[in-house]
KEVO-312720 format. One record per residue (C-alpha): x, y, z. Coordinates in steps of 0.5 Angstrom, whole numbers, plus 500, padded with zeros to 3 digits. Layout:
<rs>
XYZ ...
</rs>
This chain:
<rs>
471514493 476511489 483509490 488514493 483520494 485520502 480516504 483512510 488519511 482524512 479520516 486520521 488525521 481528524 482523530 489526531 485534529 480532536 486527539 481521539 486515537 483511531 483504529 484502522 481494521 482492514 476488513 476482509 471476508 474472513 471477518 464474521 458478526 462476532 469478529 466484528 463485535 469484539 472490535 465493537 465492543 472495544 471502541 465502545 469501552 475505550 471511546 476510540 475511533 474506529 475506521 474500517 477500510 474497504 468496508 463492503 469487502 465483507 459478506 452481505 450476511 454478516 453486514 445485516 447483523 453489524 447493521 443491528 449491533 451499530 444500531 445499538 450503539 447508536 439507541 444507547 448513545 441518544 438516549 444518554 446511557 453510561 452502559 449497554 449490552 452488545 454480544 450478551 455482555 453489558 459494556 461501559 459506553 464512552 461518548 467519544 466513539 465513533 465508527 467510519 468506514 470507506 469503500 471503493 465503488 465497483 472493484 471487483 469482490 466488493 458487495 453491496 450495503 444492504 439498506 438497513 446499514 446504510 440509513 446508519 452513516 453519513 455519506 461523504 465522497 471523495 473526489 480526485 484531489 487537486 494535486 498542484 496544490 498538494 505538490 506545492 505545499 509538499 515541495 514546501 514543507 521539503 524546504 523548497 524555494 521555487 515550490 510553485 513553479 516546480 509543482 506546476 512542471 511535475 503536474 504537467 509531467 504527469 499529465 502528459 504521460 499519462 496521456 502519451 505514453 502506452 496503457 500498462 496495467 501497473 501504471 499508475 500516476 496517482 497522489 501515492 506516487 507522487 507522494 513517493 517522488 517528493 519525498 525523494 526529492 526532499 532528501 535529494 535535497 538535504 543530501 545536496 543543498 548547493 544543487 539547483 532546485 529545479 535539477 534535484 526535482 528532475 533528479 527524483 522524478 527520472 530515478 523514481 519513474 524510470 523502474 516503472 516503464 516499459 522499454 518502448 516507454 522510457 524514450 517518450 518519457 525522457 522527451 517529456 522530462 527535457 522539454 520541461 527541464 531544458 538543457 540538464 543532465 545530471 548523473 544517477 547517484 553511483 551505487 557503491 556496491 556495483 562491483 559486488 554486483 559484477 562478482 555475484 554475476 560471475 559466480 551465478 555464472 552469468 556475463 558481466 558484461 551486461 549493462 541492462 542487467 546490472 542497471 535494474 538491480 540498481 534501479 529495484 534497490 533504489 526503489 526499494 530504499 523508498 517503498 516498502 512493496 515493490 513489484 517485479 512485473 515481466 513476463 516468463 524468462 525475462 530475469 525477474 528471479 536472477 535480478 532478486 536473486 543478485 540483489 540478495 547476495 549483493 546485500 546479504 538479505 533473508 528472503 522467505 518465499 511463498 506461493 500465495 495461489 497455491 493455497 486457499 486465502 484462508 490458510 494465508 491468512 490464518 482461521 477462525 473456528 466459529 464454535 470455540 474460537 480458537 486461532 489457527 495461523 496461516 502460512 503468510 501470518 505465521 511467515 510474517 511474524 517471524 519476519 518481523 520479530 527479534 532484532 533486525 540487524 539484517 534486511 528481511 525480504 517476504 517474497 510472493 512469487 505468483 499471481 497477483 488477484 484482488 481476492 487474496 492480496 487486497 488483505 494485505 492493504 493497511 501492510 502496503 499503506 502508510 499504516 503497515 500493520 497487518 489485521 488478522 481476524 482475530 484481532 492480532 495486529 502485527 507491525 511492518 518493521 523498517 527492516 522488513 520488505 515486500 516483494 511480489 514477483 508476478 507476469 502482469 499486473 492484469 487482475 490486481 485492482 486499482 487500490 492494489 496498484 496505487 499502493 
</rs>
């Protein structure tokens, strides 16, 4: 099915309904048959689930050889064997395995199934959820009241700009933005329990979306939200280090007197409090570097910056020598390791200032999901801690895929 209709989620939270542990892998074109029989073999011996995200993101050459090794897993499970060889080594087989895997269709770098793979699984689709019922239930368990009446308001906001406002490439009005809005709204309101309900939702999804839009945009936008929450108004929540802004903005030399400006750190710090990858889309000269750049002093962050075009996807993510297997980090591997180790007492930022393709980003999927864990090929898998956030600074979002955008 296509991006954000719960793919990965479903599958999760099946394992955890039948309390099987379920390995997610986000599979890429590094991984080779014998990276892929390691994983194998693993589930086999350990009876977990394993689910592999963006499965036809592999080569076609490397999913006919997967094909037999699933097929000898399957033979051996059928005919009730306690054992079996997979990769010239004879394993234990526990009968709980299973094996899963989702795919969107038509994106670009994505292959075919070859034939003889996919007479192995069951085909599930995936539609586009019925999102009054997920707001509903959300703004529930968030311990709102009037949930009903609120999740039809937000889904009709949603439509509407959808439809109304211009076509950006970055715009995306699917379940994980949605997602982010409600659970904003949720601590809005544990901050303020005596507001009214109906003016917290308003609160979240105006801070939540404005970021997004650009400038011809936001009027429409805020018509939209007045006709649906007539007569309100309330204030932003005040930033607290707005002053720190004004004198960091002196001493790079630049006027205080700029309102826009000091409004879109706040706003990329609002939004960074509620995502763990933030874009920053605008063209060249438009202050992209200056607003990261001010933000960084105003909190004192450690950025690691890179240029993830300059290099090739392999030396990114790090390679696999096929004769000794031996393991070579790349540069974003070694960069997020380091970024992710020790204590965290500061706020750590990975900044990637370049284009943004589908090719190199899209191994980046499980970091940008709930999952946060990046899968390299070798097996390592390395943990996005809460101090430790993704930045991309780009032109525009032109080339980057629809899982990407979602995320």
């Amino acid at each position: 099915g296509p991006a954000g209709t719960g793919k990965t989620e479903t599958v999760e939270d099946l394992a955890k309904s039948l309390a099987i542990r379920c390995c997610v892998t986000n599979c890429g074109d590094g991984l080779d048959y014998k990276a892929m029989g390691f994983i194998f073999s693993g589930l086999c011996q350990t009876g977990f689930w394993g689910c592999f995200d963006e499965f036809n993101r592999i080569n076609a050459d490397v999913l006919s050889v997967v094909a037999v090794q699933i097929k000898t897993i399957q033979t051996a499970l059928v005919q009730g064997k306690s054992t079996l060889e997979l990769m010239k080594k004879e394993l234990n087989l526990k009968t709980t395995i299973g094996i899963f895997v989702t795919m969107n269709p038509g994106y670009a770098g994505r292959t075919e199934l070859p034939d003889n793979l996919k007479a192995l699984f069951r085909p599930v689709t995936m539609v586009v959820p019925d999102t009054n019922i997920i707001c509903e239930i959300m703004l529930m368990s968030e311990g709102f009241n009037e949930a009903r009446i609120l999740a039809k308001k937000m889904n009709v906001l949603y439509k509407l700009a959808k439809e109304q406002l211009s076509k950006q490439y970055h715009y995306d009005f699917g379940l994980r933005a949605l997602k982010s809005v409600l659970v904003m709204a949720g601590a809005l309101k544990r901050e303020a329990q005596d507001m009214a309900e109906e003016l917290t939702l308003m609160r979240a999804l105006r801070d939540m979306n404005m970021p997004k839009f650009i400038f011809e945009d936001v009027p429409l936008f805020m018509g939209l939200i007045s006709d649906l929450f007539p007569n309100m108004d309330i204030k932003r929540k005040p930033y607290e280090k707005k002053d720190k802004i004004i004198e960091v903005m002196e001493s790079l030399g630049l006027q205080k007197e700029l309102p826009k400006q000091i409004d879109k750190v706040v706003q990329l710090f609002e939004t960074m409090l509620t995502r763990h990858t933030t874009m920053v889309v605008g063209p060249t000269g438009s202050g992209k570097s200056t607003i990261i750049e001010i933000l960084k002093k105003v909190e004192s962050v450690t950025i690691y910056c890179m240029n993830p075009k300059a290099i090739t996807v392999n030396e990114l993510y790090g390679t696999m020598d096929m004769q000794t297997r031996e393991w070579k980090d790349g540069l974003l591997s070694k960069i997020f390791r380091i970024a992710n180790a020790g204590p965290g007492n500061e706020m750590r930022w990975i900044l990637f200032d370049g284009d943004v393709d589908a090719v190199w980003v899209e191994n980046m999927n499980s970091v940008m999901d709930d999952n946060k864990l990046l899968t390299l090929i070798n097996g390592d898998r390395i943990r996005l801690e809460r101090y430790c956030k993704l930045l991309f600074e780009v032109y525009d979002l032109q080339y980057a895929s629809p899982a990407t955008i979602s995320r």
